[in-house]
PASEBA-1860 file (N, C-alpha, C; in nm, 3 decimals):
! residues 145
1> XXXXXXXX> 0.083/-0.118/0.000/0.000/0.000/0.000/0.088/0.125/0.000 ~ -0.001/0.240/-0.099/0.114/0.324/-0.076/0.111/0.372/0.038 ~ 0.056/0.377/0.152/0.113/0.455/0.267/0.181/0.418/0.371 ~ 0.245/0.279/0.293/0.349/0.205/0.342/0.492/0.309/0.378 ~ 0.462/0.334/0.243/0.641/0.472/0.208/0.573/0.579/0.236 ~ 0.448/0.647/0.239/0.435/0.810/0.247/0.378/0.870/0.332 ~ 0.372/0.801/0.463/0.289/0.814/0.613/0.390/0.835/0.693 ~ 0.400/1.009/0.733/0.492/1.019/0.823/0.409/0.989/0.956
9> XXXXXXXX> 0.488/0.969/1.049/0.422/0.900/1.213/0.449/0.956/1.300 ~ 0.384/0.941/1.417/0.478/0.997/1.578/0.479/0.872/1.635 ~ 0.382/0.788/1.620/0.366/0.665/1.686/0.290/0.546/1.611 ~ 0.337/0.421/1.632/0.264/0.350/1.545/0.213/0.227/1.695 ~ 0.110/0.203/1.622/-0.018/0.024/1.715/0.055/-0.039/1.668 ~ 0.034/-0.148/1.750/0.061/-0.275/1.720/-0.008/-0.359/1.732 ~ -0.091/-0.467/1.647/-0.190/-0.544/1.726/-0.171/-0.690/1.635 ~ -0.179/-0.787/1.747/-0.238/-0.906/1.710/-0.324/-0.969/1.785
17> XXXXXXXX> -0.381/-1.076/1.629/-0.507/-1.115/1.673/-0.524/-1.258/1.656 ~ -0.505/-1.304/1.744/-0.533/-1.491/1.765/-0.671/-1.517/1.813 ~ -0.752/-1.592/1.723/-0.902/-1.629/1.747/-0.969/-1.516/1.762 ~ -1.057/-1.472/1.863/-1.178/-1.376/1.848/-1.084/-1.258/1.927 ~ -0.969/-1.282/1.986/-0.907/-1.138/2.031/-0.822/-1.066/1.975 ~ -0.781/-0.951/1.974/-0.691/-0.882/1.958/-0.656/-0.731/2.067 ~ -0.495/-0.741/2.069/-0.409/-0.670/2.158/-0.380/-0.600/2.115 ~ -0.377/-0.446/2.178/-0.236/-0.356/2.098/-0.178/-0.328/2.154
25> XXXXXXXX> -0.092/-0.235/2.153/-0.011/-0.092/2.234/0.050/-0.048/2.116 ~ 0.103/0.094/2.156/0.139/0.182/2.103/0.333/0.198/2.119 ~ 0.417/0.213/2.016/0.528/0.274/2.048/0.572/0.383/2.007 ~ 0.608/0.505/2.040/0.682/0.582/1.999/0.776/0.609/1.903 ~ 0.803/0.644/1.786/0.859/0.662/1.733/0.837/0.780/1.593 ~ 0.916/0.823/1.570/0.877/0.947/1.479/0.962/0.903/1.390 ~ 0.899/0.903/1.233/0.953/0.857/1.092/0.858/0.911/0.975 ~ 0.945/0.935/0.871/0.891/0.956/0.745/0.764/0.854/0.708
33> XXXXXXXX> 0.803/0.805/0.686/0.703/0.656/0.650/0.785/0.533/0.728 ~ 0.697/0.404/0.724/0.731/0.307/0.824/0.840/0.219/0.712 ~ 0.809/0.226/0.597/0.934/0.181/0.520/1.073/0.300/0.513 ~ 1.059/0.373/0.517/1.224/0.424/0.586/1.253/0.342/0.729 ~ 1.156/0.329/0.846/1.222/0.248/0.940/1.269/0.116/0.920 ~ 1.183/0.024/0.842/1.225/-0.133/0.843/1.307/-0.142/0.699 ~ 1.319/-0.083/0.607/1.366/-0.117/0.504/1.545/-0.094/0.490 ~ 1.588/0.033/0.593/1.711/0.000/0.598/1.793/-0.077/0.619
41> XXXXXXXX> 1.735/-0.149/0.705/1.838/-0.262/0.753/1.869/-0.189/0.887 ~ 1.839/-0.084/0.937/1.949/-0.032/1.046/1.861/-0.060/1.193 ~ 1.923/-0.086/1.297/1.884/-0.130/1.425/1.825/-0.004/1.501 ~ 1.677/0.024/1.492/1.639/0.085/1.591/1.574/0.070/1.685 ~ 1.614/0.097/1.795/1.582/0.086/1.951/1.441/0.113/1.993 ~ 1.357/0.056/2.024/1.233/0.082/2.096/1.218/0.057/2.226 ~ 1.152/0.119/2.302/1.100/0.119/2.490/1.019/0.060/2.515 ~ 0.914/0.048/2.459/0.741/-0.030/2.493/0.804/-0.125/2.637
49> XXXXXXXX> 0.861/-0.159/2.625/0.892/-0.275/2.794/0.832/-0.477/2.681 ~ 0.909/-0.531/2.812/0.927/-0.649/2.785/0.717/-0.710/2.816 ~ 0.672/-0.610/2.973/0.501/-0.651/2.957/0.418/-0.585/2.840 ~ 0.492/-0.527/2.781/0.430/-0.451/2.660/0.372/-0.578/2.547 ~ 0.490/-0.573/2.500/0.521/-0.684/2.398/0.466/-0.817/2.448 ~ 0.441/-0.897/2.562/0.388/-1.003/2.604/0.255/-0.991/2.663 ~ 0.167/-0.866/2.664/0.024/-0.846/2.683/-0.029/-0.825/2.494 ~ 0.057/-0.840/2.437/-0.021/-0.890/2.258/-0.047/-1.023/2.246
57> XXXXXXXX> 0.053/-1.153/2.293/-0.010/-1.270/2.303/-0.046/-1.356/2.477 ~ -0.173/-1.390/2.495/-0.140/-1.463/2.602/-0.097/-1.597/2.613 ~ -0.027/-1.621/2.662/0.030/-1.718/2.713/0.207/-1.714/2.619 ~ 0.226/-1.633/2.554/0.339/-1.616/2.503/0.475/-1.642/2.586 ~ 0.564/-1.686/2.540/0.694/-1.676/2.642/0.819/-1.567/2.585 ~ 0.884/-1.489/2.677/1.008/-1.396/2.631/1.102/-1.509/2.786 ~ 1.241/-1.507/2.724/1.315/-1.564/2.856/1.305/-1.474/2.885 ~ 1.447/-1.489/3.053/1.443/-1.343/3.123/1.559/-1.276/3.103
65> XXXXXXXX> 1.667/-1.320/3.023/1.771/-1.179/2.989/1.750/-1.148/2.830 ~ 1.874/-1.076/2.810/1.866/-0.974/2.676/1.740/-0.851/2.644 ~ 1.633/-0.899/2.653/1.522/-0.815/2.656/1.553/-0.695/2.543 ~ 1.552/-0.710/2.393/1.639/-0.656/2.334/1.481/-0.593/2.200 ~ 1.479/-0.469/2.237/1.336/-0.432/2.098/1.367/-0.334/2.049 ~ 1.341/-0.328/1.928/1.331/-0.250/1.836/1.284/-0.281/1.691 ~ 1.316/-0.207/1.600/1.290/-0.188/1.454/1.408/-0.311/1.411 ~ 1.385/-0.364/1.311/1.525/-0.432/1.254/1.611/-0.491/1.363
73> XXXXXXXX> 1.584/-0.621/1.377/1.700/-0.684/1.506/1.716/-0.758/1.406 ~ 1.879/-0.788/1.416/1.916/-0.948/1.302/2.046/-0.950/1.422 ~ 2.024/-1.076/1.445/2.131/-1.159/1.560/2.167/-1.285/1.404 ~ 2.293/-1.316/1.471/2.377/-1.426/1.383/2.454/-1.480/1.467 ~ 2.474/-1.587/1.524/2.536/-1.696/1.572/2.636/-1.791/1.495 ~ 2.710/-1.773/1.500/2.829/-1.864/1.420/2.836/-1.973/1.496 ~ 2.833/-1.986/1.641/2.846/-2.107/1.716/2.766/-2.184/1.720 ~ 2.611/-2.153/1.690/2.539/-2.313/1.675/2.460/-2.249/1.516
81> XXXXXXXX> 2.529/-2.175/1.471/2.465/-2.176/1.320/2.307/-2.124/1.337 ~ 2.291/-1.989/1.383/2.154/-1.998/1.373/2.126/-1.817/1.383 ~ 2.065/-1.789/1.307/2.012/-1.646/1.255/1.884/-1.619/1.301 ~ 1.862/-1.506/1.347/1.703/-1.457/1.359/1.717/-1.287/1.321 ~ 1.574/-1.282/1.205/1.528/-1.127/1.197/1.416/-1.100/1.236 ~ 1.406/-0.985/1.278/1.278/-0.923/1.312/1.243/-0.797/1.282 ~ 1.122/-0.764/1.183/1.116/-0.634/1.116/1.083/-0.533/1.262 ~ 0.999/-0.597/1.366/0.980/-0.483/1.467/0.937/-0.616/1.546
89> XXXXXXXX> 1.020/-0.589/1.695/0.955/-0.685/1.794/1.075/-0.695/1.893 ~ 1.082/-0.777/2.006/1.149/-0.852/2.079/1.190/-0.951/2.110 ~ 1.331/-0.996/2.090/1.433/-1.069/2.141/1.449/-1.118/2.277 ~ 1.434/-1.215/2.361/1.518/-1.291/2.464/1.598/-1.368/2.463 ~ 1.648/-1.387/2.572/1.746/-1.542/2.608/1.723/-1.593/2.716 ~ 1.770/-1.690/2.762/1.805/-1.749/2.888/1.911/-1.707/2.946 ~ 2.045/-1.649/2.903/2.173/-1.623/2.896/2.157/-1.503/2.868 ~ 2.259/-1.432/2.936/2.309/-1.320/2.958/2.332/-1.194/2.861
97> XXXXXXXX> 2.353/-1.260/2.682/2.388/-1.207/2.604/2.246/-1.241/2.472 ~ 2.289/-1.160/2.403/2.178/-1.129/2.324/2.210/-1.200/2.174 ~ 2.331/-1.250/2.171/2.368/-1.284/2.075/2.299/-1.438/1.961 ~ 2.223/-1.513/2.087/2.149/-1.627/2.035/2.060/-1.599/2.096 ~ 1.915/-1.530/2.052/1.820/-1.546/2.177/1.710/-1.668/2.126 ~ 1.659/-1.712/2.216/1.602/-1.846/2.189/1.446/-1.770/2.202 ~ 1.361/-1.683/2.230/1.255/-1.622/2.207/1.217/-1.494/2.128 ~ 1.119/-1.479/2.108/1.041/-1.380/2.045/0.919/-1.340/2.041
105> XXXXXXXX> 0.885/-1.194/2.018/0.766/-1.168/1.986/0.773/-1.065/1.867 ~ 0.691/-1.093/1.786/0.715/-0.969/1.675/0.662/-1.000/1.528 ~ 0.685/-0.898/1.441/0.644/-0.865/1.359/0.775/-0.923/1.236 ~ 0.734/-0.986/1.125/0.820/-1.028/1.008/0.925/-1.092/1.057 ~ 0.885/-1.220/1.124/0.992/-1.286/1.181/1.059/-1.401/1.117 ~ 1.172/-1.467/1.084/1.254/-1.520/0.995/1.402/-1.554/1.118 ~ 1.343/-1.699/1.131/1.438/-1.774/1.198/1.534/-1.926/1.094 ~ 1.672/-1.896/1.119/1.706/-2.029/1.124/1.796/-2.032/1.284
113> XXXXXXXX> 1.737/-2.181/1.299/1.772/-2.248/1.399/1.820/-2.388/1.410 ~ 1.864/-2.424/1.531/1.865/-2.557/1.475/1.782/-2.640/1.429 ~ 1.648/-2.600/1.452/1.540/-2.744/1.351/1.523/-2.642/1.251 ~ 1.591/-2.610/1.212/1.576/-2.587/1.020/1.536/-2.425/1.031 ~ 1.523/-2.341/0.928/1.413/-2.260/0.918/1.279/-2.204/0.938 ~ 1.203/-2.091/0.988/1.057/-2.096/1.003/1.064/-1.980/1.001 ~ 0.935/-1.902/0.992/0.900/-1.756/0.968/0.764/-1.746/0.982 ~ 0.768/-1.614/1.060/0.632/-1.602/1.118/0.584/-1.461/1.022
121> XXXXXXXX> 0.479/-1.422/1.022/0.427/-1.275/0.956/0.434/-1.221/1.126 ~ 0.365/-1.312/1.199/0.352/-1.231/1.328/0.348/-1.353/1.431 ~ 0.389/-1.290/1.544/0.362/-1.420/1.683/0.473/-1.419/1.720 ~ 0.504/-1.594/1.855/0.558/-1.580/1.908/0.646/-1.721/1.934 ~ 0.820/-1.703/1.865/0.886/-1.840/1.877/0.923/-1.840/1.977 ~ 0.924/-2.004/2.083/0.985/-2.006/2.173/1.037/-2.130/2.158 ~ 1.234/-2.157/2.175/1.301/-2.263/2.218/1.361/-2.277/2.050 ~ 1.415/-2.153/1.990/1.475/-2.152/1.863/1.551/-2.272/1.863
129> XXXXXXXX> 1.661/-2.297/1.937/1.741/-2.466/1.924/1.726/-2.556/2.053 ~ 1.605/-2.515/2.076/1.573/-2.625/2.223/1.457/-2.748/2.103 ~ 1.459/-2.841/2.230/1.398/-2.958/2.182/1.234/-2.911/2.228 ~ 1.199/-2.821/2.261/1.064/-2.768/2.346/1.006/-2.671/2.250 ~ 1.051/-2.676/2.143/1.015/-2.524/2.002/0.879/-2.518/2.043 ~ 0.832/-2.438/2.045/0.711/-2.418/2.022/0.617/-2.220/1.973 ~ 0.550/-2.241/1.844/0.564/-2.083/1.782/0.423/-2.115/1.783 ~ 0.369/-1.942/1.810/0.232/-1.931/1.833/0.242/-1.843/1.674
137> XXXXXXXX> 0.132/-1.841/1.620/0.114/-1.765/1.500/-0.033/-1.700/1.508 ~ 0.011/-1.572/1.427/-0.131/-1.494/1.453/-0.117/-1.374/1.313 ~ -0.224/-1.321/1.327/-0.253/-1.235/1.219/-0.222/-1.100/1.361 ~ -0.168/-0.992/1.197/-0.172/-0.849/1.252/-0.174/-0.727/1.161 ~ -0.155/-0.637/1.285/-0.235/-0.524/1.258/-0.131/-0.408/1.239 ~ -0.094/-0.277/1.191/-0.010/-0.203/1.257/-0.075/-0.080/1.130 ~ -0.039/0.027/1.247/-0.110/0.139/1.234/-0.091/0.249/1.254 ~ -0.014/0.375/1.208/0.067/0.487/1.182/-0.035/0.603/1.239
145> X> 0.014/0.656/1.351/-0.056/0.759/1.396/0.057/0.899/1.353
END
């Protein structure tokens, strides 16, 4: 759509919707259009909080370190071979560092892990190279104020 590229913002919704519900909240951010934010490639930082992002799905899981959101996250792991992007959303781990996080919530998501590849439009992977994988999938919403 064109107001993909020509909708400048102060803040954009976020919502998904699994079965008869749907969640939002709002983040902050001021941009030309929402394709100057995700289309660069470049890492931008968002606040919403870690209950932000986990009151869009219930029963969703984030571990408890890294806690890492924004626009464009791409982590790469050379040590167990395993990549994750995210056009807008949040990153966890179990571990300290952010560099493999084994959860998510978010928007245009594109994992390899160790069981192979998967990609979400929206939702929530949990246990990227655990034997416990388990990804919630949902339809969404997002919306340029």
């Amino acid at each position: 759509m064109a107001s993909h590229w020509n909708t400048p913002f102060d803040k954009i919704c976020l919502g998904i919707n699994i079965g008869e519900v749907t969640n939002w909240f709002a983040v902050r951010h001021q941009a030309s259009s929402l394709f100057d934010v995700i289309a660069g490639g470049n890492f931008i930082k968002t606040t919403a909080g870690k209950s932000a992002w986990k009151s869009l799905i219930v029963g969703s899981v984030l571990q408890e370190n890294c806690n890492e959101e924004a626009f464009d996250i791409r982590k790469t792991s050379r040590v167990v071979n395993a990549s994750i992007n995210l056009r807008i959303g949040m990153v966890a781990n179990s571990e300290n560092k952010c560099n493999t996080p084994n959860t998510n919530i978010g928007f245009g998501v594109t994992v390899l892990g160790c069981h192979g590849a998967s990609s979400l439009t929206c939702g929530n992977i949990n246990g990227i190279c655990e034997s416990t994988n388990t990804d919630i999938a949902a339809f969404r919403g997002i919306m340029a104020q």
